[in-house]
Residue frames as qw, qx, qy, qz and C-alpha x, y, z in Angstrom:
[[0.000, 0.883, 0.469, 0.000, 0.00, 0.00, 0.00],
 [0.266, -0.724, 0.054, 0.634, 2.65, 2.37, 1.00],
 [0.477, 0.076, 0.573, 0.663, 4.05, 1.80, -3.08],
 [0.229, 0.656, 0.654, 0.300, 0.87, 2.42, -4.60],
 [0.012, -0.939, -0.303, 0.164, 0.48, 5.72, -2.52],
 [0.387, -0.577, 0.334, 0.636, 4.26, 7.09, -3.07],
 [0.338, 0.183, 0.675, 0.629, 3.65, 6.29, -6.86],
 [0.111, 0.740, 0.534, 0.393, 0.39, 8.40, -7.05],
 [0.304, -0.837, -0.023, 0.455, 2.12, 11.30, -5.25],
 [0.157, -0.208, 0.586, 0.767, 4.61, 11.49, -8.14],
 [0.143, 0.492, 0.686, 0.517, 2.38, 11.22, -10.80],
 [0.092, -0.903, -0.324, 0.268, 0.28, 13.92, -8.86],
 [0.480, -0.574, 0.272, 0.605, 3.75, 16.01, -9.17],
 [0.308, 0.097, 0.603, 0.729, 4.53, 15.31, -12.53],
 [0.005, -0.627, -0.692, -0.357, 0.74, 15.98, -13.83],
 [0.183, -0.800, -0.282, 0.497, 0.36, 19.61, -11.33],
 [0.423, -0.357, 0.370, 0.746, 3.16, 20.63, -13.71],
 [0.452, 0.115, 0.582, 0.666, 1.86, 20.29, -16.96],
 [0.099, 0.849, 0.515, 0.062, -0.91, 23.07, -17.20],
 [0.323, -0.848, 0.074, 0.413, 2.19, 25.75, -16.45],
 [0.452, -0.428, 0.568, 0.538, 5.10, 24.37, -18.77],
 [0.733, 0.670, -0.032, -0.115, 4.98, 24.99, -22.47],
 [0.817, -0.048, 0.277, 0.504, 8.10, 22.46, -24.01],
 [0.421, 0.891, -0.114, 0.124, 10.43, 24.86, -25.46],
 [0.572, 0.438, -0.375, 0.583, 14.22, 25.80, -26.08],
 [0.190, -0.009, -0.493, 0.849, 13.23, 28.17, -22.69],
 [0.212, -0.679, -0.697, 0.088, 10.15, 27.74, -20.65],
 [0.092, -0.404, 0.037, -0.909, 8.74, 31.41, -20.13],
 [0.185, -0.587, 0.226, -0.755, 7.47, 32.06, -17.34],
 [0.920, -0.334, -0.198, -0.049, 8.43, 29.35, -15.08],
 [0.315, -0.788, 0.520, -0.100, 10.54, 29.17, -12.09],
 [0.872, 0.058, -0.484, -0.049, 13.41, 26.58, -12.60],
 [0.855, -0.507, -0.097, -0.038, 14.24, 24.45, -9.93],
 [0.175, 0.755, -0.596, 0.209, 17.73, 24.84, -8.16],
 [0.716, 0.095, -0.675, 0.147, 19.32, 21.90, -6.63],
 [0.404, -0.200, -0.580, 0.678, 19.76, 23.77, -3.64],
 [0.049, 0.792, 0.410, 0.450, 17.06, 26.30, -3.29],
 [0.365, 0.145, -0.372, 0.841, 18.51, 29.84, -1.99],
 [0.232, 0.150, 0.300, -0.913, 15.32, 31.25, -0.71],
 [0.467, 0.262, 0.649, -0.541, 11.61, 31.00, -0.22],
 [0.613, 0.578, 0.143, -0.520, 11.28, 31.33, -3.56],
 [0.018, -0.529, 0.841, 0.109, 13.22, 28.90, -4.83],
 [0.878, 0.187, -0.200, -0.392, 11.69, 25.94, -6.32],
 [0.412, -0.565, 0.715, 0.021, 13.67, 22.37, -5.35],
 [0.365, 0.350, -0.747, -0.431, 14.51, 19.77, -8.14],
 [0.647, 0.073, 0.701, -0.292, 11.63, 17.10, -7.79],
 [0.377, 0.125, 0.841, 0.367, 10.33, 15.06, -11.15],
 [0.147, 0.788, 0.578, 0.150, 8.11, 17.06, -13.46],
 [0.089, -0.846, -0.051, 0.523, 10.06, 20.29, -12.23],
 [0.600, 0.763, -0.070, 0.228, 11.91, 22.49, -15.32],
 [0.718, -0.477, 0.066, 0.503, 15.37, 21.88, -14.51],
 [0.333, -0.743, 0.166, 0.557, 18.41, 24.55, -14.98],
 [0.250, -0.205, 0.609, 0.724, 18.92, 23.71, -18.50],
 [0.368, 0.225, 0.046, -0.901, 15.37, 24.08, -19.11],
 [0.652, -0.057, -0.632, -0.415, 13.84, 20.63, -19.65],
 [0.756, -0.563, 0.007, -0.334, 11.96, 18.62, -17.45],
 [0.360, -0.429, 0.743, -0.365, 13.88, 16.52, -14.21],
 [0.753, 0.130, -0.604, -0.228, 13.37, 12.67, -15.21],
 [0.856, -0.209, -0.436, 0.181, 15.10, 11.46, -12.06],
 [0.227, -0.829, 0.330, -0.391, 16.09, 12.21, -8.70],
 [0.729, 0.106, -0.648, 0.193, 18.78, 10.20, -6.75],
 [0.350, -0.745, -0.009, -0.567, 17.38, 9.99, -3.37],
 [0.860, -0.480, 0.154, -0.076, 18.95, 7.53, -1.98],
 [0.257, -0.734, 0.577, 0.247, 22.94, 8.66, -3.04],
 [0.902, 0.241, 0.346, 0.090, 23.43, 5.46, -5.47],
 [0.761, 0.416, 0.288, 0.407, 25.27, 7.36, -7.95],
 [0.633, -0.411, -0.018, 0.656, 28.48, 9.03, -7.51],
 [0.314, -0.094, 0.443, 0.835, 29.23, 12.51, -9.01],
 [0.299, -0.146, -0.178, -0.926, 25.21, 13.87, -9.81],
 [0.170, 0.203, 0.874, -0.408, 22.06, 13.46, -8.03],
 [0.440, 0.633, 0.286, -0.569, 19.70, 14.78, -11.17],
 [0.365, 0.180, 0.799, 0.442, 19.04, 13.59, -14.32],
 [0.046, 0.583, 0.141, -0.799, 17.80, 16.38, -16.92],
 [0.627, 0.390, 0.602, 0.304, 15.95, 15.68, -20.62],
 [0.017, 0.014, 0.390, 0.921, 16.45, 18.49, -23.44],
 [0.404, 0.344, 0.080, -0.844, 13.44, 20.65, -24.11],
 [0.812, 0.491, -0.133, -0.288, 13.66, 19.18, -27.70],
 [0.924, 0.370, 0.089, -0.045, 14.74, 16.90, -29.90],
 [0.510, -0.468, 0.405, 0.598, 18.51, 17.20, -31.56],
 [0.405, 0.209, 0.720, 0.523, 19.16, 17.97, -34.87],
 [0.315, -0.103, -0.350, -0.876, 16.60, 19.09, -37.34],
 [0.469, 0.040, 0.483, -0.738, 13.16, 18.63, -36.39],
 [0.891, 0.320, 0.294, -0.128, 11.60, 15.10, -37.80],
 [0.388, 0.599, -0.686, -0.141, 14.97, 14.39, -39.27],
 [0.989, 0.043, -0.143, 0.022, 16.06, 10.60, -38.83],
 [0.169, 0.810, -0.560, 0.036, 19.60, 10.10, -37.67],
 [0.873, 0.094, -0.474, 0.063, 21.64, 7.15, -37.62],
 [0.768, -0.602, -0.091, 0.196, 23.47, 6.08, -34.68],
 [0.350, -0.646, 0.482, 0.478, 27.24, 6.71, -35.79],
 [0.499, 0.639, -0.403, -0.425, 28.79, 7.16, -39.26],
 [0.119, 0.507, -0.850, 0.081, 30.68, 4.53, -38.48],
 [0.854, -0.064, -0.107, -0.505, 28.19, 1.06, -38.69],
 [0.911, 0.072, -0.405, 0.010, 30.02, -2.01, -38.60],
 [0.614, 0.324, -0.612, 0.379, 32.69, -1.44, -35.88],
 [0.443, -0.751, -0.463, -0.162, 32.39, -1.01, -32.31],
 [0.089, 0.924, -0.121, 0.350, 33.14, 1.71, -30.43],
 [0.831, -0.487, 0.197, -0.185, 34.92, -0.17, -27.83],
 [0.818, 0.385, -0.403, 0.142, 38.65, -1.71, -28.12],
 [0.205, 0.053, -0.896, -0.391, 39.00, -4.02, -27.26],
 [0.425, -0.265, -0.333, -0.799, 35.63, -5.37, -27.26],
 [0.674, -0.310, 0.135, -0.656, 33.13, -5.87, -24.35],
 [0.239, -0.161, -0.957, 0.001, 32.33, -9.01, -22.66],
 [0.293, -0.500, -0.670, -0.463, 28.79, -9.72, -22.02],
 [0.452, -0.592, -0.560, 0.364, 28.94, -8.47, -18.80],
 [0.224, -0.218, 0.117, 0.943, 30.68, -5.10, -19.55],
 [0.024, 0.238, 0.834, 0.498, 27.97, -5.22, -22.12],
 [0.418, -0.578, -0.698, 0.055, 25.37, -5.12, -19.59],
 [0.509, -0.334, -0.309, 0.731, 27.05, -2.44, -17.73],
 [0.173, -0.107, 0.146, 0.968, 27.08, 0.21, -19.98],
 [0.182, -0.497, -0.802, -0.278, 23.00, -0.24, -20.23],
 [0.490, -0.439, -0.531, 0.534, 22.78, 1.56, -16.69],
 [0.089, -0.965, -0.160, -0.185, 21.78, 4.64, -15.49],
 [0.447, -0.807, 0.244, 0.298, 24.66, 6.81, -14.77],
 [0.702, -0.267, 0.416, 0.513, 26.54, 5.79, -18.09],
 [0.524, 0.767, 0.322, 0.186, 25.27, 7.86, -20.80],
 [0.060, 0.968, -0.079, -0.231, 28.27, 10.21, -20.39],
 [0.459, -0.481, 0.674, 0.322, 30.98, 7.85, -20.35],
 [0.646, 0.356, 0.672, -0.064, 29.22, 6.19, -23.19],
 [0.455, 0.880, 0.064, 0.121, 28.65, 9.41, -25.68],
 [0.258, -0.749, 0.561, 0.240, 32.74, 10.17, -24.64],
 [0.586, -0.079, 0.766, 0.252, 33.61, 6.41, -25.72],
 [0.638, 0.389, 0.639, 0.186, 31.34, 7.08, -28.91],
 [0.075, 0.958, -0.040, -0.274, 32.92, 10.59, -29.83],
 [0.386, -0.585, 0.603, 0.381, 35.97, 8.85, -30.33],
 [0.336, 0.013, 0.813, 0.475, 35.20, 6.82, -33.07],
 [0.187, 0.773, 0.592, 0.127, 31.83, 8.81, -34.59],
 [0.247, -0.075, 0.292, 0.921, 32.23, 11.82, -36.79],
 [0.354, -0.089, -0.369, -0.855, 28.63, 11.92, -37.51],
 [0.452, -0.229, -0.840, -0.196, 25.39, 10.66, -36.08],
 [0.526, -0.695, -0.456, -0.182, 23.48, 10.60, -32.66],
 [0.601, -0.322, -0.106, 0.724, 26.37, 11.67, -29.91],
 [0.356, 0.103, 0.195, 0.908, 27.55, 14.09, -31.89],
 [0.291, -0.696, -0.458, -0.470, 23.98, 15.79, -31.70],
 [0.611, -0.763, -0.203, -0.056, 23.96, 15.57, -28.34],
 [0.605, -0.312, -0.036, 0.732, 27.32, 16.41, -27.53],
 [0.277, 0.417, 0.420, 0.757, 26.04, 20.07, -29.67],
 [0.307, -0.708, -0.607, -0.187, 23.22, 20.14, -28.50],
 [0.171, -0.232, -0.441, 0.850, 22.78, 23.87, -26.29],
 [0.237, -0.759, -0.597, 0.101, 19.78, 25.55, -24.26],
 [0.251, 0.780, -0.098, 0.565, 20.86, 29.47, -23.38],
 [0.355, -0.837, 0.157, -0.385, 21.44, 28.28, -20.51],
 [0.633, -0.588, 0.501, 0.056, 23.48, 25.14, -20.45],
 [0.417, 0.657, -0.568, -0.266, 25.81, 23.16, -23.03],
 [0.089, -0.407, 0.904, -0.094, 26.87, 20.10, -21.03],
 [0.846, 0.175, 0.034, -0.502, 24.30, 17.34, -22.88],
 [0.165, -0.301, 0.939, 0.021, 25.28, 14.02, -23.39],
 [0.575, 0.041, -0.577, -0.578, 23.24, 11.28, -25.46],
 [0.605, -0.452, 0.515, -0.406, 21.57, 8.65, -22.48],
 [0.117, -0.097, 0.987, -0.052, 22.34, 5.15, -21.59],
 [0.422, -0.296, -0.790, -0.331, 19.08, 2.60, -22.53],
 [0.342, -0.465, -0.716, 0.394, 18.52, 2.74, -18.77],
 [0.066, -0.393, -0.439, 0.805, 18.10, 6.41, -18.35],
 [0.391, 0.044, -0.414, -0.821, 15.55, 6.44, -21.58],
 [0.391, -0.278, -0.878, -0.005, 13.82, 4.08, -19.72],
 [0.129, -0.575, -0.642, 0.490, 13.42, 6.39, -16.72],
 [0.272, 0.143, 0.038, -0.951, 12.17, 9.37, -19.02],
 [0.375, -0.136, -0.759, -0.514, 10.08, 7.22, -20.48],
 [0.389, -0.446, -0.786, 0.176, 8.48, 5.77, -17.18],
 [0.343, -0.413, -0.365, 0.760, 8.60, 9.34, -15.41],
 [0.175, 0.525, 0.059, -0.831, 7.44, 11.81, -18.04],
 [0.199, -0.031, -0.671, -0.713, 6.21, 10.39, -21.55],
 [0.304, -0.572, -0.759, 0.063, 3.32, 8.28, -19.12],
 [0.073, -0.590, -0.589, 0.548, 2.33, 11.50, -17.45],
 [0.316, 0.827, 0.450, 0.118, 1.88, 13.05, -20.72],
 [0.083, -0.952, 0.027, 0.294, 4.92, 15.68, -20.54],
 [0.628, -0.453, 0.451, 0.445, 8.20, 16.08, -22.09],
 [0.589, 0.653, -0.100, -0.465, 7.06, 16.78, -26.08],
 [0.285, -0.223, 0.877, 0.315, 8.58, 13.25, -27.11],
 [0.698, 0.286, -0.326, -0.570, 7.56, 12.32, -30.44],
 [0.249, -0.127, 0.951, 0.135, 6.00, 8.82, -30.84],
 [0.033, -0.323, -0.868, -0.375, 3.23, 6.78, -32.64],
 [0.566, 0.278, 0.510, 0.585, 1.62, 7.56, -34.60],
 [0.406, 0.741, 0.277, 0.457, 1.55, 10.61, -37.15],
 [0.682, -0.332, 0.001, 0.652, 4.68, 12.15, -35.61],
 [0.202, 0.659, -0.167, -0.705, 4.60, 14.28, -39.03],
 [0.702, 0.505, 0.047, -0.500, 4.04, 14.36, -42.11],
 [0.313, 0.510, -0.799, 0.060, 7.55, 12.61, -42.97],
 [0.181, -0.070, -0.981, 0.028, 6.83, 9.71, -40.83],
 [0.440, -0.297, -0.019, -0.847, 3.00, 9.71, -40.68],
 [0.904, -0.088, -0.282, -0.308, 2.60, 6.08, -40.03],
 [0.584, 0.366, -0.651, 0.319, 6.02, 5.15, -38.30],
 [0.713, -0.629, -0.303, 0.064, 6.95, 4.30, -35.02],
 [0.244, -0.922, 0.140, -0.267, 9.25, 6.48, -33.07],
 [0.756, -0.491, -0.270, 0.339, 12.42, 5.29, -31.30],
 [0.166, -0.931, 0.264, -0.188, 15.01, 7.41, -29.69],
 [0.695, 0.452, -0.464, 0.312, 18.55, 6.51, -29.75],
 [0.668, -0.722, 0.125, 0.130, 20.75, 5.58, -26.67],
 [0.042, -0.791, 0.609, -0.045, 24.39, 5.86, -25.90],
 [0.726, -0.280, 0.628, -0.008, 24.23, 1.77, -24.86],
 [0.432, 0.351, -0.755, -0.347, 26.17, -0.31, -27.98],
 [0.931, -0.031, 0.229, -0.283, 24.05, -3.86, -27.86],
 [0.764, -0.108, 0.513, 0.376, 27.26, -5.51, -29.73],
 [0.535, -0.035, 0.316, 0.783, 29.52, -4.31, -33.10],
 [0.012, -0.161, -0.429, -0.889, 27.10, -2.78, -35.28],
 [0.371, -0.778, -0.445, -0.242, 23.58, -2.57, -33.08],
 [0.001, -0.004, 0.447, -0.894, 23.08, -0.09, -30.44],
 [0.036, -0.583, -0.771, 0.254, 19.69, -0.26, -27.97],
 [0.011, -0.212, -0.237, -0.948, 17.15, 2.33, -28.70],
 [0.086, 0.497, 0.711, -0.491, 13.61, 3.24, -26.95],
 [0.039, 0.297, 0.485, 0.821, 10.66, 3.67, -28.45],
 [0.030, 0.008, 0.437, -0.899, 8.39, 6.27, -26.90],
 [0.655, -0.050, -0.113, -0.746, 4.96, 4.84, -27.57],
 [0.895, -0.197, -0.314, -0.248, 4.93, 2.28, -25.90],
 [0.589, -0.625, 0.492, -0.140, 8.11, 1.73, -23.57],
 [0.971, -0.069, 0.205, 0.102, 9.83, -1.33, -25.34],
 [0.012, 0.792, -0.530, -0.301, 13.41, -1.14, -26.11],
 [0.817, 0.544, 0.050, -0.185, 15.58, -2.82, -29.10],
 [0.500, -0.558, 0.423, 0.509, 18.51, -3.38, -30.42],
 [0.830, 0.440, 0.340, 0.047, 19.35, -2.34, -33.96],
 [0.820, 0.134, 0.055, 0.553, 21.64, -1.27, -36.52],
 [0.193, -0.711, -0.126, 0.664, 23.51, 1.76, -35.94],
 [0.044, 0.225, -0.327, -0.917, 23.55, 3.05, -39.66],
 [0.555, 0.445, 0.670, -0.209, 19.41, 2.20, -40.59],
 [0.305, 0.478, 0.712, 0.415, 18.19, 1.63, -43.86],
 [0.107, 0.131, -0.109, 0.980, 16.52, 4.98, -45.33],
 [0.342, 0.301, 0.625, -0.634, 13.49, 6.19, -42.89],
 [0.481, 0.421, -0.195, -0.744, 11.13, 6.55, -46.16],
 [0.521, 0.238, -0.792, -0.211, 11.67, 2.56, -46.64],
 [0.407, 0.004, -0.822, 0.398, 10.82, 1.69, -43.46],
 [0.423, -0.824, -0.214, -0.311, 8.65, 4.54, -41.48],
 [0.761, -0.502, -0.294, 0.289, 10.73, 4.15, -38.39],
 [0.147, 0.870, -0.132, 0.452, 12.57, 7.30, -37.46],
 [0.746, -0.393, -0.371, 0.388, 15.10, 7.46, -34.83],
 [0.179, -0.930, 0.044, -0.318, 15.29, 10.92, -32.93],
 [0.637, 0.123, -0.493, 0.579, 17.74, 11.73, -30.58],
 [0.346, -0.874, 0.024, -0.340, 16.70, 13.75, -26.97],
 [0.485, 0.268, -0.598, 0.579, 20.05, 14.50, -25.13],
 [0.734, -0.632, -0.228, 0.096, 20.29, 14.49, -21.23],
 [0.158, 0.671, -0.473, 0.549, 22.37, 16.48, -18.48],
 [0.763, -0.375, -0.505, 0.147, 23.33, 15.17, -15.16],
 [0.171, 0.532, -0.481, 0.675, 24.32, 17.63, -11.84]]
């Protein structure tokens, strides 16, 4: 019983929010939330709030788990052009990783807390593609984005696409370019040489596929990119 009620207090949270917050590059007239609030008016980083770089708070670490940031921050928007497809990395068939993973490492880099090390590891060997967005990617107020692990597109997904916030495009009629497709959203997690895991936002199931895709106009299936900050 205690779950059920803690779970419809968030949602309460998240859902108070969304009649205030119009998704943009920079919410207007909305207080964002400081990690430390300096005064009464001060607003404290909770899920559903508009965090410092000006997208919503996906995740708080309340119980210290993860060394080095206790907030987890989606982009307003998208990367890129708007309804554009992008492939994962220019670079399709090798993996970012030498030498390469075992199945456990594998596993690892799935996790919440790796999408920075992850988009670092996949700068090194990608000139062109989903990283690289997100490593671009600036708000007017912050720069330091980073492309997420599988796990932490899991917790925007669970935390803000279900309560109906965050302006994530998914099934169906996205636009007019994919009117019929299904949505996913690239992670940072490589699934093995030439796939990398990807979440699609209409529905919560996640994938592994290739990291250069066939072209979206053959398929429907677009693959967006929404970077993440962590302080």
């Amino acid at each position: 019983m205690k779950l059920i009620t803690s779970t419809c207090t968030l949602m309460a949270v998240v859902i108070l929010h969304i009649t205030s917050i119009a998704v943009a590059d920079t919410p207007i007239n909305v207080n964002m939330c400081k990690a430390t609030p300096t005064s009464t008016k001060s607003i404290a980083c909770k899920v559903g709030t508009i965090g410092p770089g000006g997208g919503y708070i996906f995740f708080v670490d309340y119980n210290n788990q993860y060394p080095g940031f206790t907030y987890l921050e989606a982009a307003p928007t998208d990367a890129g052009v708007p309804d554009t497809s992008y492939n994962w990395c220019d670079n399709g068939a090798d993996s970012i990783y030498s030498p390469a993973l075992t199945t456990t490492e594998y596993w690892s880099i799935k996790g919440v807390g790796k999408g920075a090390s992850n988009t670092t590891e996949m700068l090194k060997k990608c000139a062109e593609g989903a990283a690289v967005l997100a490593d671009v990617y600036t708000t007017v107020s912050k720069s330091d984005w980073f492309l997420p692990s599988i796990g932490e597109l899991k917790l925007m997904y669970n935390n803000l696409t279900e309560a109906g916030v965050g302006g994530f495009s998914h099934f169906p009629g996205v636009s007019p370019s994919f009117a019929s497709g299904e949505v996913s959203y690239w992670s940072s997690s490589e699934a093995k040489s030439n796939h990398a895991w990807n979440q699609k936002f209409y529905d919560g199931t996640q994938y592994f596929n290739y990291k250069i895709r066939p072209t979206p106009t053959t398929l429907n299936y677009p693959y967006f990119v929404r970077p993440i900050r962590a302080f």
